[in-house]
C-alpha positions as CSV (number, residue, x, y, z in Angstrom):
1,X,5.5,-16.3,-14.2
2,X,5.4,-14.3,-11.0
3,X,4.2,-10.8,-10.5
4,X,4.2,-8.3,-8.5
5,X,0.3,-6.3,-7.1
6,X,0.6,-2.4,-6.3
7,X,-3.0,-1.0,-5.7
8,X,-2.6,3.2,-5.5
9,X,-0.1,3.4,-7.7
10,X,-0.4,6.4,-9.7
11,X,0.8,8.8,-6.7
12,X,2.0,9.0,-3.1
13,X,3.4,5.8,-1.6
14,X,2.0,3.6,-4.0
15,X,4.3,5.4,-6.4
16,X,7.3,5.4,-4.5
17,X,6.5,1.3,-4.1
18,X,6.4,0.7,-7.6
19,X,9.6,2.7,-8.1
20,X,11.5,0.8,-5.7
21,X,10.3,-2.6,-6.0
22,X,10.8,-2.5,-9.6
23,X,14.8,-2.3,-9.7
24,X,14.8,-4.5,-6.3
25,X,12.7,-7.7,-7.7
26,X,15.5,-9.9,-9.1
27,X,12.6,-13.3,-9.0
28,X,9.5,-11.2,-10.5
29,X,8.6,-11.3,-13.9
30,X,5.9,-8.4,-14.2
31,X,4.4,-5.4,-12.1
32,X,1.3,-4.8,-11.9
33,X,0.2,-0.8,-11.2
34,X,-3.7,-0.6,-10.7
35,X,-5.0,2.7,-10.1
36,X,-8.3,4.7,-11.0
37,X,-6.5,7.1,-13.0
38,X,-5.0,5.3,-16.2
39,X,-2.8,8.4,-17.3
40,X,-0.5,8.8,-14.1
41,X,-0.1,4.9,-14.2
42,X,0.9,5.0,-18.4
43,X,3.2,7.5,-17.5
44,X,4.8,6.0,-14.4
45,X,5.1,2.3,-16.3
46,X,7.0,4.7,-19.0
47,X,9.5,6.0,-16.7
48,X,9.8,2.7,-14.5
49,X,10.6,0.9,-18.2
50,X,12.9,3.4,-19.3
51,X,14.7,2.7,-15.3
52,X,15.1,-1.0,-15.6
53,X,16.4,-1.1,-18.9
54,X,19.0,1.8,-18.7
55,X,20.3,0.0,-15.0
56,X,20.5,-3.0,-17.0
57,X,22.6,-1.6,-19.7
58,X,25.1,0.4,-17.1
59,X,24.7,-3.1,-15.3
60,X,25.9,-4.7,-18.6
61,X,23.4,-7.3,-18.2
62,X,21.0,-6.4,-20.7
63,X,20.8,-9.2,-22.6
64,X,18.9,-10.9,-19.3
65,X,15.6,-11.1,-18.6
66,X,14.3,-7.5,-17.7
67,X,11.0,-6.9,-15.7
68,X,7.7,-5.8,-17.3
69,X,5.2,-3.1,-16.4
70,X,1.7,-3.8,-17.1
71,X,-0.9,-0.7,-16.1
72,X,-5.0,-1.3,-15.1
73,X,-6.7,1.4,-14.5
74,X,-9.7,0.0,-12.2
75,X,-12.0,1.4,-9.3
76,X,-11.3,-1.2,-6.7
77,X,-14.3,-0.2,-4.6
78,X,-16.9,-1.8,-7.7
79,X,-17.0,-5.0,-6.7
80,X,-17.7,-5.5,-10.1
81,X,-14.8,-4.5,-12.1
82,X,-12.9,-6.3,-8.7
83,X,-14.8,-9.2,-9.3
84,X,-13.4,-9.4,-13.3
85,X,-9.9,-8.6,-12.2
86,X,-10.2,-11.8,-9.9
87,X,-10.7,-13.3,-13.4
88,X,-7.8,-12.5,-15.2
89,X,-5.8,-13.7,-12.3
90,X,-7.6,-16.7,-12.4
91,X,-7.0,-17.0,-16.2
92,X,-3.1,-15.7,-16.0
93,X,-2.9,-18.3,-12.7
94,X,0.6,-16.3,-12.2
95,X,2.4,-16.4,-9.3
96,X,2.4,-13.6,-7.0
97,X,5.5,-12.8,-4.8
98,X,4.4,-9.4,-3.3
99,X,1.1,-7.3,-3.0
100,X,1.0,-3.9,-1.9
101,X,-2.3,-2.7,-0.6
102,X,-1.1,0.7,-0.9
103,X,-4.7,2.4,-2.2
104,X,-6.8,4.7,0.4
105,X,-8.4,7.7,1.3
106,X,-9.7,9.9,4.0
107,X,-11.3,13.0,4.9
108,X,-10.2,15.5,7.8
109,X,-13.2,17.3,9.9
110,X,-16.4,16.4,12.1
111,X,-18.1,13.3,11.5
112,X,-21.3,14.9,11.4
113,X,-20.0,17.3,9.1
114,X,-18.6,15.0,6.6
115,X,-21.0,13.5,3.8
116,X,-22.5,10.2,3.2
117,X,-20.3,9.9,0.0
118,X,-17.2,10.4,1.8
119,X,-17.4,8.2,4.8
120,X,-18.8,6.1,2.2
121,X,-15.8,5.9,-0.3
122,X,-13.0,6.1,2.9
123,X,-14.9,2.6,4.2
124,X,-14.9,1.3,0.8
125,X,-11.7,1.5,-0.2
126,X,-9.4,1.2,3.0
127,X,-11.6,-1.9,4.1
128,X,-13.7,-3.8,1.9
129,X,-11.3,-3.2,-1.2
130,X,-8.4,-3.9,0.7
131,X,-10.0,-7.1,2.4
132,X,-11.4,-8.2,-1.1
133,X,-8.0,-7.6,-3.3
134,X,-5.9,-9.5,-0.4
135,X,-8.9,-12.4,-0.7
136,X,-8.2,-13.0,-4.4
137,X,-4.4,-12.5,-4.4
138,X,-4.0,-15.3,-1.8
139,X,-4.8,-18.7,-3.6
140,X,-1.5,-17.3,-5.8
141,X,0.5,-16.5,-3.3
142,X,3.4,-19.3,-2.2
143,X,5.7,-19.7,0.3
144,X,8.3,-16.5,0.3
145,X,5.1,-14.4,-1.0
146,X,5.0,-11.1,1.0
147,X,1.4,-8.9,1.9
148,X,2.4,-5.1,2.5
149,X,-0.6,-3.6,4.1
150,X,-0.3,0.1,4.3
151,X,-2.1,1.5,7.3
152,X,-1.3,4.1,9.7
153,X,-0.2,5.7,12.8
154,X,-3.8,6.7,13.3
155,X,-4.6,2.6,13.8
156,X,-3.0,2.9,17.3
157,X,-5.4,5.4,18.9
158,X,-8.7,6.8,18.1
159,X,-8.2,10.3,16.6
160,X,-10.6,13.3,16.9
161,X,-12.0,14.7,13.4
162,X,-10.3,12.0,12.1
163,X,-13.0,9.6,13.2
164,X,-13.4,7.3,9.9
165,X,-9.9,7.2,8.2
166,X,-8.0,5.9,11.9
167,X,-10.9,3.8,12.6
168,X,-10.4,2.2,8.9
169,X,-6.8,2.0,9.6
170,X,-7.2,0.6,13.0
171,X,-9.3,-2.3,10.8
172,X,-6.1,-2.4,8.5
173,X,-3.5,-2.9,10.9
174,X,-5.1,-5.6,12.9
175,X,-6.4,-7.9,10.0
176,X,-2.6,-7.4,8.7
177,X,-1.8,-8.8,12.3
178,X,-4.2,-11.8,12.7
179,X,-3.8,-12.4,8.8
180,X,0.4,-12.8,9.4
181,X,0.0,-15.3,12.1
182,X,-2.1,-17.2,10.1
183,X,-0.2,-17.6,6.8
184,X,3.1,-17.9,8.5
185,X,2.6,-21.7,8.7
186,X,2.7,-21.4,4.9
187,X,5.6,-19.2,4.6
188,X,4.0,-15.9,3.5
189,X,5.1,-13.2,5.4
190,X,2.5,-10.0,6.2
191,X,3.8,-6.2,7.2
192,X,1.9,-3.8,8.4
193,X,2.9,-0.2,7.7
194,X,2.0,2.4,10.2
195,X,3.9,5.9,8.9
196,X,2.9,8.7,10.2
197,X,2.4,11.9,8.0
198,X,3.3,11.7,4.8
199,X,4.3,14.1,1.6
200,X,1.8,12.9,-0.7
201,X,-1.5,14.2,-2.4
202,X,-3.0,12.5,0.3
203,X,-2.2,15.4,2.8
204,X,-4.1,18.3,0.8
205,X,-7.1,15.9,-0.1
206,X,-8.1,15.3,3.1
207,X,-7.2,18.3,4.7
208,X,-8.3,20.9,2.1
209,X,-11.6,21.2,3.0
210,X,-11.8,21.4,6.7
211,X,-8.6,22.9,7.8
212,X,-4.7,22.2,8.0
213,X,-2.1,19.7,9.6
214,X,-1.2,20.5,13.8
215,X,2.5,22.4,13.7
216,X,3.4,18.5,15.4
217,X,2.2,17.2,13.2
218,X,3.9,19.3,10.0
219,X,7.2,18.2,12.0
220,X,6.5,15.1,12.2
221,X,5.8,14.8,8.3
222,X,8.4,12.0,6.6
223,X,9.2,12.0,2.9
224,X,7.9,8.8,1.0
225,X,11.1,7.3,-0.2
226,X,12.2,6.9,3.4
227,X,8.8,5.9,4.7
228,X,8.9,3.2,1.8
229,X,12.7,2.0,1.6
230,X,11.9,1.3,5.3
231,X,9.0,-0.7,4.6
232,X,10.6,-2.8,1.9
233,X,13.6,-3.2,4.5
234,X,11.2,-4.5,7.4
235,X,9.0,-6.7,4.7
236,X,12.1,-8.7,3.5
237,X,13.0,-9.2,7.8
238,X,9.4,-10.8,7.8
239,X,9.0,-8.1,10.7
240,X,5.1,-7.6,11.3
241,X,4.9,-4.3,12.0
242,X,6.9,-1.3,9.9
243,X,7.6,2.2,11.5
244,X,9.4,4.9,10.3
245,X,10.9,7.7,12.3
246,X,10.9,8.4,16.8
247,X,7.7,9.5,16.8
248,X,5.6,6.6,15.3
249,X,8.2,4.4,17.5
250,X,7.2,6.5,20.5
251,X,3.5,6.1,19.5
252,X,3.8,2.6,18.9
253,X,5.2,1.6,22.1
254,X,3.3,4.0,24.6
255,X,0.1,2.4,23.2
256,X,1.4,-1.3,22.1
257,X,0.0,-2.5,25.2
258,X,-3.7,-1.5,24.2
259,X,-4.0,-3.1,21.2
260,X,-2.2,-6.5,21.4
């Protein structure tokens, strides 16, 4: 059996992965949403099951094999209820063929204004949970196995009251770098995504408090869909790196030669 990993999946990007990967996998048996929140995932397996079955009945082709949904609803920052999910991998000893780290959070504003918790739960989740879910996915993954590590723009250049979150993402895009190099002698493939702003939750969580998006940066906001069929394009390349849109390509290569 092989499956499919999606961490963030009740909202944002981590949605809009789920959606598209699940009418895209023709080899995977089962996805896997994880999320904190177990009632946006129930309802998102509902609609994603009710998606695959009605393209496979226009498709005429439902008497094949369709893909499953499965939904767990788990805090990857307790290294606890982390440490038991490695277990039922271990148990299940499926075969994975893509992870999505897609899961992460930050805070806009000062650092010194910003609270233990939060810097606390920002380093938590776009590091050490990231780094500990890829850790435990990997003695599954096979050759043609894809890592999509979802970082950001903000990895390419520290970023004033922003301090945590790019730092985090800075960490995110070069372990997806070093990590890719050294898997690609075994045939899995790692992309980093870098997207610039996007529609999501994410945008009014960590801007609420402390103050509103730059008119460039509003501008320069892309819609999810495009920010993930782009990703998903650039993952099945084997590119390393994904961008979306002339600005995070302008970005990318006025300060490519600083972080090589």
């Amino acid at each position: 059996m092989n499956i499919a990993i999606i961490t963030g999946a009740s909202s944002g990007m981590g949605k809009e992965f789920a959606k598209q990967l699940a009418g895209s996998l023709s080899k995977t048996d089962e996805i896997w949403l994880l999320a904190r929140r177990r009632e946006p995932l129930e309802k998102l397996a509902l609609e994603l099951t009710r998606e695959v079955k009605e393209a496979a009945e226009e498709a005429e082709t439902h008497h094949e094999k369709r893909i499953k949904v499965r939904t767990i609803s788990i805090d990857i920052t307790d290294e606890k209820k982390l440490s038991r999910f490695a277990e039922v991998l271990m148990i299940r000893n499926a075969g994975i063929s893509v992870l999505v780290n897609c899961a992460g959070t930050g805070i806009y504003g000062e650092f010194e204004k910003q609270s233990r918790d939060e810097i606390t739960e920002t380093v938590r989740l776009n590091v050490l949970a990231l780094t500990q879910m890829t850790k435990f996915c990997l003695p599954y993954m096979k050759k043609g196995s894809k890592i999509i590590q979802v970082a950001s723009g903000s990895a390419f250049l520290p970023q004033k009251d922003f301090t945590v979150y790019a730092a985090s993402k800075a960490y995110v895009y070069s372990f997806g770098r070093a990590l890719g190099k050294e898997l690609k002698k075994q045939g899995i493939s790692v992309t980093v995504v870098c997207p610039g702003p996007v529609e999501t939750p994410f945008l009014s969580h960590a801007y609420g408090r402390y103050g509103e998006m730059s008119f460039f940066k509003k501008m320069a906001t892309a819609k999810p869909d495009r920010v993930v069929r782009k990703a998903l394009k650039d993952c099945k390349r084997g590119k390393e790196v994904s961008l979306y849109g002339l600005s995070m390509n302008i970005l990318y290569g006025l300060t490519r030669g600083l972080i090589r």
